[in-house]
C-alpha positions, -999 to 999 in steps of 0.1 A, spaced: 544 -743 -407 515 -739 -438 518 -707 -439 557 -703 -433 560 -730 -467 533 -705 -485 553 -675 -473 587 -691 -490 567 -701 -522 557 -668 -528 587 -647 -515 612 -672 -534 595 -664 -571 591 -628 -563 632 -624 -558 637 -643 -583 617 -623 -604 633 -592 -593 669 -607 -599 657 -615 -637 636 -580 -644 665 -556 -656 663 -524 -642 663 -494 -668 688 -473 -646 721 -478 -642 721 -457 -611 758 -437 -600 770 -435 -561 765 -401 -549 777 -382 -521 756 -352 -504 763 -332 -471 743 -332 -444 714 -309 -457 713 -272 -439 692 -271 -408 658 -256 -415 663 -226 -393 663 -186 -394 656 -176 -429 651 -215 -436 624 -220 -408 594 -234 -425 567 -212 -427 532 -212 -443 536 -183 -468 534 -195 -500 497 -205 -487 485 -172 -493 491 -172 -531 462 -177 -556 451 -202 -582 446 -184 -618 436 -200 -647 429 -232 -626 419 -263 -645 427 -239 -677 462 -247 -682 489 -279 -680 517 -274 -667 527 -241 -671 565 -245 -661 578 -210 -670 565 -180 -670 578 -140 -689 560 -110 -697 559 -84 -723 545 -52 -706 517 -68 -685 508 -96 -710 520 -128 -697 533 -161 -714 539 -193 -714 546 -227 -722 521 -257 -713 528 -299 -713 498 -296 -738 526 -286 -765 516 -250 -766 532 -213 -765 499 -190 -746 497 -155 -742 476 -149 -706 459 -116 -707 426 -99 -697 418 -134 -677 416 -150 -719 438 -177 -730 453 -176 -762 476 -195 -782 502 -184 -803 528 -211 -811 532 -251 -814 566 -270 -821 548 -302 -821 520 -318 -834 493 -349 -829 480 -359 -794 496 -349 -765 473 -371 -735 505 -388 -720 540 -386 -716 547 -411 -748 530 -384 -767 555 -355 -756 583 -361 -784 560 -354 -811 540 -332 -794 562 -310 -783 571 -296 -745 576 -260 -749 598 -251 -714 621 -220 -706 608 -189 -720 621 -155 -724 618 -116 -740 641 -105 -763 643 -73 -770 621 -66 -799 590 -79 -788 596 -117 -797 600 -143 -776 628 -171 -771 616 -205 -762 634 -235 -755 614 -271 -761 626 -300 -743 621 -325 -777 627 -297 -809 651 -275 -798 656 -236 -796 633 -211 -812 619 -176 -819 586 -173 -815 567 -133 -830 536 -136 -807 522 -106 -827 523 -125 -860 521 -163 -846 552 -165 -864 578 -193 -855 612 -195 -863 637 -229 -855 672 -212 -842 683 -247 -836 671 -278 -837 674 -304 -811 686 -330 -838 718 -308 -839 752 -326 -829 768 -306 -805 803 -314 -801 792 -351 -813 764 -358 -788 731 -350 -793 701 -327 -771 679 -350 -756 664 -324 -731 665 -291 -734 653 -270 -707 664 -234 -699 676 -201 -714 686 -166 -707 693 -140 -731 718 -113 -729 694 -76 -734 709 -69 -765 698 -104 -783 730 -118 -788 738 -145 -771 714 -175 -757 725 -193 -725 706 -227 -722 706 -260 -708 711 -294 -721 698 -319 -692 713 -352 -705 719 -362 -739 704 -396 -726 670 -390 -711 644 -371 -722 622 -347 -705 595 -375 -697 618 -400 -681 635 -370 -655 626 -388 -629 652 -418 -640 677 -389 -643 677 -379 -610 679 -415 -596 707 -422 -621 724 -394 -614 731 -390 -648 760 -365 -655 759 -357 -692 741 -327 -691 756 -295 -707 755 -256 -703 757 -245 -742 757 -207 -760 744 -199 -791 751 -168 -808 718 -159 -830 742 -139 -854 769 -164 -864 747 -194 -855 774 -211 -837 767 -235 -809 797 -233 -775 798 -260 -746 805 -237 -717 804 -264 -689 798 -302 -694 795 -329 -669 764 -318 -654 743 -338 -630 705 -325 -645 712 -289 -649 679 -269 -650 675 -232 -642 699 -208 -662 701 -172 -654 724 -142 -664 739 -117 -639 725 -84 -635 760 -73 -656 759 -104 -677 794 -115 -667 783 -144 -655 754 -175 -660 737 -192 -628 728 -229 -635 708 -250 -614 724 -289 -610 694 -302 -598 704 -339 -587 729 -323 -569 714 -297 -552 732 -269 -554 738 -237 -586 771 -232 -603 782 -202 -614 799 -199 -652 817 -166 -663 812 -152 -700 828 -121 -695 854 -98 -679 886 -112 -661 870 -147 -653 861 -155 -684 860 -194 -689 859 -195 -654 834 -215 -632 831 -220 -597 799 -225 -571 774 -199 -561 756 -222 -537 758 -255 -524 743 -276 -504 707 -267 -506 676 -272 -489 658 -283 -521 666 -297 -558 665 -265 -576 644 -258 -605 643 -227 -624 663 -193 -612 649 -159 -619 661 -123 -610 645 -109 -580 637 -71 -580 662 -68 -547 687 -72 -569 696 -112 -558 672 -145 -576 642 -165 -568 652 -201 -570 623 -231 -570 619 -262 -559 596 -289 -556 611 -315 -535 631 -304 -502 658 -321 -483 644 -318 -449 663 -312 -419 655 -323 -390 636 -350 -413 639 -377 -437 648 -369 -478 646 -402 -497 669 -388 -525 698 -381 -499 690 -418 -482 696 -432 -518 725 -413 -531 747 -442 -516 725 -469 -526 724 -477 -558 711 -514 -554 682 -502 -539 673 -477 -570 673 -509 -591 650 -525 -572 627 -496 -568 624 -494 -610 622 -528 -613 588 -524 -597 574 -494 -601 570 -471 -632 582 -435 -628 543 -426 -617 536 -450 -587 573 -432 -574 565 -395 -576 534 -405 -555 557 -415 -527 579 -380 -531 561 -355 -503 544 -327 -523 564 -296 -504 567 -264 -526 598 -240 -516 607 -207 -529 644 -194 -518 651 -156 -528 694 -160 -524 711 -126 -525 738 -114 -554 766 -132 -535 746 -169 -531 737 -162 -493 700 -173 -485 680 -143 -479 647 -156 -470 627 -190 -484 591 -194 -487 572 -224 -480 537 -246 -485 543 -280 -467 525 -304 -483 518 -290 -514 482 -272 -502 480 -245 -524 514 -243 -544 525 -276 -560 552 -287 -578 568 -253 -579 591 -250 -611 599 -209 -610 591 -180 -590 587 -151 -616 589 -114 -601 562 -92 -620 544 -61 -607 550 -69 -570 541 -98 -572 555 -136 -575 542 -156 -602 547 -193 -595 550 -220 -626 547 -255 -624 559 -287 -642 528 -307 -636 502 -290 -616 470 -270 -640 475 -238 -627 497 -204 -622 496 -190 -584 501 -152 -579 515 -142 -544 513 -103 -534 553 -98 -521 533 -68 -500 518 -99 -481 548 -118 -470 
């Protein structure tokens, strides 16, 4: 009976605790399909477990990754543009300044994320808190294209992520993820399911800004067709890549590429088969148990869980599985690429073709692997 009454006098404060502490999502009821069976080309499989570690404990977060010739760069949580070459590490570009130790520090610091070649040697970077830039890696010369305190359409950028750049320079696809959250609070994006993000274009020769698709639930990845008639974007909360026409008959047109996927899609790239690597650091397994699909309906229990816990004490209970899907021209899955539990590979952002080989980014972890495609 004692310990029954001290069981009720601590439980009873705790809910009411809980009932008082407001929660700082306001999370939206989604609906998912029954994830795709892990089988045939989605069979799990060790092979992302023979990629390396290079520049391990050298670099933060180096989410995506280009090349110019066989000079590699990238952007790092650090606030930093680095050029990789000859095993040095060099830096050619900040957007940001002052400390950047934690994730408060990121707005002024800077989080330099999709990066791409244009075609006269510079490179175009997107940076989740400043905006859109040029970057001259020769000369270490920046230039703003457009700045993140732009009003687009009357609501601001509060995450930029992606781009992709037509060959000739032109036009800029990218990726507004919500015009609510930033970059450090993603996590509260997902379990809000959030759907104010935007796919934009910019055009670098009359500066002007188009929303090509609104209404997005966290859309990530961006990448143009082979042809350029059309953009690829990731909606990662959803799981699944829509598919957005900027050219020829379908113009204006969207529709889906894939849906229902085995993961929450990161970053898209071209693969040299003439289809895309796709990334993605947290799978919906099948046969097995994926916490976001179990809360999509439930958001009472999403309260409750940020009530309690911060956004770090959370991504310690999401499993650590690393997949890599290479989907053909048409959206069909043509083979995926796996590291359960995160052993070597973690927290896969992109997959980035090069040389025969498959460079592999990450959000978080302080490293780039390199996979041999010879080996798979």
């Amino acid at each position: 009976m004692t310990f029954l009454m001290l069981a009720v006098s601590l439980v009873i404060p705790l809910l009411g605790a809980m009932m008082l502490l407001e929660s700082p999502i306001d999370p939206q009821i989604l609906s998912f399909k029954e994830p795709p069976l892990m089988f045939g080309v989605l069979q799990p499989n060790t092979k992302l477990r023979q990629a390396e570690r290079l520049f391990e404990n050298q670099l933060s977060g180096p989410e995506s990754l280009v090349n110019i010739g066989d000079v590699m760069f990238t952007g790092t949580a650090d606030g930093r543009v680095v050029k990789l070459e000859n095993g040095e590490i060099e830096t050619i570009a900040r957007f940001g300044s002052g400390p950047c130790k934690t994730r408060n520090d990121e707005p002024t610091c800077g989080r330099p994320l999709g990066i791409r070649a244009g075609p006269n040697g510079t490179l175009f970077v997107v940076d989740a808190y400043k905006g859109l830039f040029e970057v001259n890696p020769q000369k270490r010369a920046v230039k703003l294209l457009l700045s993140s305190e732009t009003l687009i359409e009357g609501k601001k950028m509060s995450f930029v992520n992606d781009l992709t750049v037509t060959r000739d320079g032109r036009k800029i696809y990218f990726t507004d993820s919500s015009s609510k959250w930033q970059r450090r609070d993603y996590l509260l994006l997902v379990m809000e399911g959030t759907d104010d993000g935007r796919l934009l274009e910019y055009d670098t020769v009359t500066r002007e800004v188009k929303v090509l698709l609104d209404q997005l639930r966290f859309p990530n990845g961006v990448q143009l067709s082979p042809e350029e008639d059309f953009v690829l974007v990731a909606e990662t909360t959803m799981a699944r890549i829509r598919r957005v026409y900027v050219s020829g008959l379908m113009k204006g047109g969207a529709d889906m590429f894939v849906e229902n996927m085995p993961g929450f899609p990161d970053n898209i790239r071209p693969s040299s088969s003439g289809g895309y690597w796709v990334a993605a650091a947290t799978i919906r397994a099948n046969p097995g148990f994926s916490m976001l699909d179990f809360l999509s309906e439930k958001p009472f229990i999403k309260r409750m869980i940020f009530k309690l816990f911060s956004q770090e004490t959370v991504m310690k209970f999401v499993p650590r599985y690393s997949l890599v899907l290479e989907v053909s021209d048409s959206g069909a899955f043509r083979r995926s690429l796996h590291d359960p539990d995160g052993v070597v590979v973690t927290y896969v952002s992109e997959a980035h073709e090069h040389d025969g080989h498959l460079y592999l980014g990450s959000f978080r972890s302080p490293f780039i692997c390199r996979l041999s495609l010879q080996a798979i």
